[in-house]
SEZA-119706 format. One record per atom (N, C-alpha, C): residue number from 1; residue in three letters; atom name; x, y, z. Coordinates in pm, whole numbers, plus 32768, in hexadecimal, padded with zeros to 4 digits. Last residue first. Layout:
// SEZA-119706
@num = NUM, residuo = ALA, atomo = CA, east = X, north = Y, up = Z;
...
***
This chain:
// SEZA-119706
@num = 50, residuo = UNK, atomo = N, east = 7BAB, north = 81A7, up = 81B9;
@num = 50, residuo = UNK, atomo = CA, east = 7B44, north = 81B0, up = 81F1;
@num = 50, residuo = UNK, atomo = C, east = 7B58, north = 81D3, up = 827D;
@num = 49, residuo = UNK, atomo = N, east = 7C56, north = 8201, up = 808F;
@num = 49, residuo = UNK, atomo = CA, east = 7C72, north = 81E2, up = 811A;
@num = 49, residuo = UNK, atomo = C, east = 7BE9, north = 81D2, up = 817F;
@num = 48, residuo = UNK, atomo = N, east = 7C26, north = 81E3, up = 7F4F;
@num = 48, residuo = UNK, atomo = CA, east = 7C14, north = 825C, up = 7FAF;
@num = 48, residuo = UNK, atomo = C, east = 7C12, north = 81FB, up = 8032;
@num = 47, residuo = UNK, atomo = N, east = 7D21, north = 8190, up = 7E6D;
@num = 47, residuo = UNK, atomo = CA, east = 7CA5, north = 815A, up = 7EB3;
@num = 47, residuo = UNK, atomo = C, east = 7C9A, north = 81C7, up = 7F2E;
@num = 46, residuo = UNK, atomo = N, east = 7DBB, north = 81E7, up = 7D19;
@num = 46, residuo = UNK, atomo = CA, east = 7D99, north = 821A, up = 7DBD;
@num = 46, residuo = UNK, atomo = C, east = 7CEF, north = 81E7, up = 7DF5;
@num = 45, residuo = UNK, atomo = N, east = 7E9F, north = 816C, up = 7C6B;
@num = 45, residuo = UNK, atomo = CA, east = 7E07, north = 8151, up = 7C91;
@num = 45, residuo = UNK, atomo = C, east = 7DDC, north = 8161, up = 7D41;
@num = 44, residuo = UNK, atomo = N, east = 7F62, north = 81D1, up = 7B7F;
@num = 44, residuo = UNK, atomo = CA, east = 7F44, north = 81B6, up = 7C0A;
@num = 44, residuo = UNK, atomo = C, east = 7EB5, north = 81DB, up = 7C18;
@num = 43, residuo = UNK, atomo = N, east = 7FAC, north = 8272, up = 7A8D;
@num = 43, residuo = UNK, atomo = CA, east = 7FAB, north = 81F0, up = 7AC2;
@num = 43, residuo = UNK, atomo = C, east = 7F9C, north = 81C1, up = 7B2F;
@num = 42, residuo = UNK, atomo = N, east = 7F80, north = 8386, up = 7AE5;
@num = 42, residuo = UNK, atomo = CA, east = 7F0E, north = 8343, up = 7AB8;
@num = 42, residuo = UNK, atomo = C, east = 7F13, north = 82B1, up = 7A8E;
@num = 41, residuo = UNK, atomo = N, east = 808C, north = 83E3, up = 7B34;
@num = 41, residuo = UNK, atomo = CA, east = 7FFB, north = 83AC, up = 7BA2;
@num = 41, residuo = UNK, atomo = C, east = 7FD1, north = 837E, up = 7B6C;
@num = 40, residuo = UNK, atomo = N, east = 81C5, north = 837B, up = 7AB6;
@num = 40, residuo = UNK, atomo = CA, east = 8137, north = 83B5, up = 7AB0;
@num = 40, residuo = UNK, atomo = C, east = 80BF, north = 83A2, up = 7AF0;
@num = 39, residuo = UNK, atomo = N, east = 82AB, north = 830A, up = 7B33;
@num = 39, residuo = UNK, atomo = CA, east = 8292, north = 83B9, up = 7B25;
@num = 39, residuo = UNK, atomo = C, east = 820A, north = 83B6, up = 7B17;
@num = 38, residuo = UNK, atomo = N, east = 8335, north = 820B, up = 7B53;
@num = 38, residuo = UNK, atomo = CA, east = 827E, north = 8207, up = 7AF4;
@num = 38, residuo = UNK, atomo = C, east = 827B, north = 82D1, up = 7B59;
@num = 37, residuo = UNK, atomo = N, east = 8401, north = 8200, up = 7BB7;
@num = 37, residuo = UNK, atomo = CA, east = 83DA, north = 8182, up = 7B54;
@num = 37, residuo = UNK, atomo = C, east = 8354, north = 81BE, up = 7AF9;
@num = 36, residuo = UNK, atomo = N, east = 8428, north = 82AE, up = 7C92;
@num = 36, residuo = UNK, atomo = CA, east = 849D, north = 82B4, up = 7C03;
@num = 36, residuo = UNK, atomo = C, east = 8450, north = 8263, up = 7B91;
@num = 35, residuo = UNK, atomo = N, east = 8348, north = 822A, up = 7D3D;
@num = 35, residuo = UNK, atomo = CA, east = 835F, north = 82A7, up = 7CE8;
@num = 35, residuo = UNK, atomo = C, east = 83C5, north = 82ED, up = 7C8E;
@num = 34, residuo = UNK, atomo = N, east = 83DB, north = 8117, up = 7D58;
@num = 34, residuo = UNK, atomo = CA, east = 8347, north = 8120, up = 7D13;
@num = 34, residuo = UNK, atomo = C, east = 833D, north = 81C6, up = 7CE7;
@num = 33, residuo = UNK, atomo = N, east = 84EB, north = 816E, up = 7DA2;
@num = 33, residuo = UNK, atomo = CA, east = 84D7, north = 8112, up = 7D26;
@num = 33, residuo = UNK, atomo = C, east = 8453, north = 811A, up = 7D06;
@num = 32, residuo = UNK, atomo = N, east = 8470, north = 81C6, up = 7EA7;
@num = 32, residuo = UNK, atomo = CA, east = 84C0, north = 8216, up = 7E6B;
@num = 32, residuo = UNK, atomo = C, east = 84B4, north = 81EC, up = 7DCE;
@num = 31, residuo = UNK, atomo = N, east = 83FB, north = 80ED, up = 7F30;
@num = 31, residuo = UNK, atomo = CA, east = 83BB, north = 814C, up = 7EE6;
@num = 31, residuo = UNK, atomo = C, east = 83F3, north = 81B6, up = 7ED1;
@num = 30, residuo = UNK, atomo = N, east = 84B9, north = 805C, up = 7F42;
@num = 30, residuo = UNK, atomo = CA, east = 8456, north = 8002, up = 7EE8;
@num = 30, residuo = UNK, atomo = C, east = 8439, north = 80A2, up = 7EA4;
@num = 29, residuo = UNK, atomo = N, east = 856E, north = 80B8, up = 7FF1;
@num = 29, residuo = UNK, atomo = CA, east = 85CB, north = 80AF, up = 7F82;
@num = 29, residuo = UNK, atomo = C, east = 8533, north = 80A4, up = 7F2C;
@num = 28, residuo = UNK, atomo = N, east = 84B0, north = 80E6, up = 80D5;
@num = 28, residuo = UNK, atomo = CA, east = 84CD, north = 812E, up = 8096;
@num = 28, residuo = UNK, atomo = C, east = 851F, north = 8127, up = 8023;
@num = 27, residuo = UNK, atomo = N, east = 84C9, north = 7F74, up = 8117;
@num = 27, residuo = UNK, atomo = CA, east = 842D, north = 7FD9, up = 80CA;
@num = 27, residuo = UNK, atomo = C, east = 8476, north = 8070, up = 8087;
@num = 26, residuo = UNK, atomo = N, east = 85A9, north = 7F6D, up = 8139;
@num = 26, residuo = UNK, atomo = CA, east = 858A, north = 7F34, up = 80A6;
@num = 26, residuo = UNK, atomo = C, east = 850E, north = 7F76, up = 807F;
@num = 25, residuo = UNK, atomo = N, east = 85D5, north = 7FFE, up = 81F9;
@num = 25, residuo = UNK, atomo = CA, east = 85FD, north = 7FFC, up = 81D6;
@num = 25, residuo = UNK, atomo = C, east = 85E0, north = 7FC3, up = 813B;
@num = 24, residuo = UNK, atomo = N, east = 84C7, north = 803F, up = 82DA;
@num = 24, residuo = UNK, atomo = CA, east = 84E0, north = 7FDE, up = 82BA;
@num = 24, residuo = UNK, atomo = C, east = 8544, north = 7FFE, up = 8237;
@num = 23, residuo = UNK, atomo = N, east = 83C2, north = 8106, up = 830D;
@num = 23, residuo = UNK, atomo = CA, east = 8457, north = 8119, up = 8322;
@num = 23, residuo = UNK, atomo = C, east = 8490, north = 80BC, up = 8310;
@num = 22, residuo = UNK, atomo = N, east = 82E0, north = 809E, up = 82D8;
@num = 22, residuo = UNK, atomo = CA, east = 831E, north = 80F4, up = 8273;
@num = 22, residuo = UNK, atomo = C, east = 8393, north = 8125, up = 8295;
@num = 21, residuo = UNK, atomo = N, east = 8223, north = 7F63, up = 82EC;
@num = 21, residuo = UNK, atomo = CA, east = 8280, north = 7FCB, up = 82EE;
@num = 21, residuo = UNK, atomo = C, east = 82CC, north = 803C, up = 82D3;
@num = 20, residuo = UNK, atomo = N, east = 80B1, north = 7FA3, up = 830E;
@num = 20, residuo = UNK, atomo = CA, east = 8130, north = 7F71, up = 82C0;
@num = 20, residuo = UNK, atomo = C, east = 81B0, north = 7FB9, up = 82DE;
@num = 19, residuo = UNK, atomo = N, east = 8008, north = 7F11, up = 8435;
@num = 19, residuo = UNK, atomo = CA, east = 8039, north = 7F6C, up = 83C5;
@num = 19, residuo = UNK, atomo = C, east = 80AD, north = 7F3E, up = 8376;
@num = 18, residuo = UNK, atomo = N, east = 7F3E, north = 7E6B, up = 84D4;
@num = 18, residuo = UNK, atomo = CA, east = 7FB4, north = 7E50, up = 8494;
@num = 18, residuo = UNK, atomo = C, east = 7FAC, north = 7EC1, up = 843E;
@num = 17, residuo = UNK, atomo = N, east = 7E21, north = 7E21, up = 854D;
@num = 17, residuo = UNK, atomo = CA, east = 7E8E, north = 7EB5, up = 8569;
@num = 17, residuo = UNK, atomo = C, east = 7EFB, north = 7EAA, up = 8512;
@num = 16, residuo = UNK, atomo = N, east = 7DA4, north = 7D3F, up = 8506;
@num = 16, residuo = UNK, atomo = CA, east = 7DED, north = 7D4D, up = 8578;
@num = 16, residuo = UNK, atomo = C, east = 7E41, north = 7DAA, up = 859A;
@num = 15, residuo = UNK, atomo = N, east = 7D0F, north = 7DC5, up = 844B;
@num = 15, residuo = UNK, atomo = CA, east = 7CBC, north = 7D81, up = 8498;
@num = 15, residuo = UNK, atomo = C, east = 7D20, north = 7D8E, up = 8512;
@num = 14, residuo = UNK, atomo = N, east = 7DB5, north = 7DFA, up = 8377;
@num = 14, residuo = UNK, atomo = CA, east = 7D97, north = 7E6E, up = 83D7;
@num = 14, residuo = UNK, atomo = C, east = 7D39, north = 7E40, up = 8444;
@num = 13, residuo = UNK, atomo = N, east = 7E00, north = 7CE9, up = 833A;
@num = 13, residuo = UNK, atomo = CA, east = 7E57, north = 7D60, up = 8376;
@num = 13, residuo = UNK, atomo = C, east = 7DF8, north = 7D82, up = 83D1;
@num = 12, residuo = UNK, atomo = N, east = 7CF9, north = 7C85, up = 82DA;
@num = 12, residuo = UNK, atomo = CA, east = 7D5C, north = 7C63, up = 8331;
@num = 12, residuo = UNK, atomo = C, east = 7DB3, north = 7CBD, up = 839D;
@num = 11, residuo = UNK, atomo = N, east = 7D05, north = 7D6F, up = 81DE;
@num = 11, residuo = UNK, atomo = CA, east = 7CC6, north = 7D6B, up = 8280;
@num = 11, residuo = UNK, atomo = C, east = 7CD3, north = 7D16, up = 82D3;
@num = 10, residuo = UNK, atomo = N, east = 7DDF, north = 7CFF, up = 814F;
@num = 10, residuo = UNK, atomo = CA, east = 7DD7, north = 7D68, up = 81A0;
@num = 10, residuo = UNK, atomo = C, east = 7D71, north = 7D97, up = 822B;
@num = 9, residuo = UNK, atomo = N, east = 7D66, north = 7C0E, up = 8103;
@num = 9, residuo = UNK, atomo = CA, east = 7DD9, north = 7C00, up = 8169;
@num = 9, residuo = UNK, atomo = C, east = 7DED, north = 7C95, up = 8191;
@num = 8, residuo = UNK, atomo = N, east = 7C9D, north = 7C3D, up = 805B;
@num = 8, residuo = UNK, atomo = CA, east = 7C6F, north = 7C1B, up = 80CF;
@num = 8, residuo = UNK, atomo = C, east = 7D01, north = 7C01, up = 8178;
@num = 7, residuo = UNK, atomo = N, east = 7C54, north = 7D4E, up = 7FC8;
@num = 7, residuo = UNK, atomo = CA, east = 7CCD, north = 7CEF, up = 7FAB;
@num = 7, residuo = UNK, atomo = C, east = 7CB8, north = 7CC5, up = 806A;
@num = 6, residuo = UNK, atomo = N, east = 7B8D, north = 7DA2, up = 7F3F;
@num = 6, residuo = UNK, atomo = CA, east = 7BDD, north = 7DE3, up = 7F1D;
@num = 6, residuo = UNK, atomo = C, east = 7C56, north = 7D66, up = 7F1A;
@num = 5, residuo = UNK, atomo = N, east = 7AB5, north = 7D60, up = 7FD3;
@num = 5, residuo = UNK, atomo = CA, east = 7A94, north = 7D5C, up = 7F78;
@num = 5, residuo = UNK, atomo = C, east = 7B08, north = 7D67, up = 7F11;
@num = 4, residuo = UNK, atomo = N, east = 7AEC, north = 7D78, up = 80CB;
@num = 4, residuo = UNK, atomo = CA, east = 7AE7, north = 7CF4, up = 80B0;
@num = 4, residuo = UNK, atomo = C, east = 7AEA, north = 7CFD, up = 8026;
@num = 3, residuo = UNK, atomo = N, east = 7B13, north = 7E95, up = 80D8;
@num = 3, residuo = UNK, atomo = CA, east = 7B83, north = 7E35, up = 80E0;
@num = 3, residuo = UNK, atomo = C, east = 7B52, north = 7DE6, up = 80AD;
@num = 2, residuo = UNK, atomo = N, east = 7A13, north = 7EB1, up = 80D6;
@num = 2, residuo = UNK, atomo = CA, east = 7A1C, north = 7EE6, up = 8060;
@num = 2, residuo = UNK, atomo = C, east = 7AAD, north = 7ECD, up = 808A;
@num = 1, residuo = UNK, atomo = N, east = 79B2, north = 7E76, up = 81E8;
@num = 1, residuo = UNK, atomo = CA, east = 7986, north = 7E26, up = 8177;
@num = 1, residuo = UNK, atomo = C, east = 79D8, north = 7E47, up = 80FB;
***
């Protein structure tokens, strides 16, 4: 529920197993640029995983 609530195409996903990639070349360039981009945690909004 607390997908639906969140963002209904993710549970989609996880409805059908789909993960995200992370060996993927542009993903690791992304999140290299997201932690050069924003250093500080407390911009980021941590949802606890169920």
């Amino acid at each position: 529920m607390q997908y639906y609530v969140v963002c209904p195409r993710k549970l989609w996903l996880y409805s059908k197993q789909i993960g995200f990639e992370t060996e993927h070349d542009r993903v690791i360039e992304g999140t290299l640029l997201h932690e050069k981009s924003y250093p500080r945690k407390d911009k980021e909004l941590v949802i606890e995983m169920l």
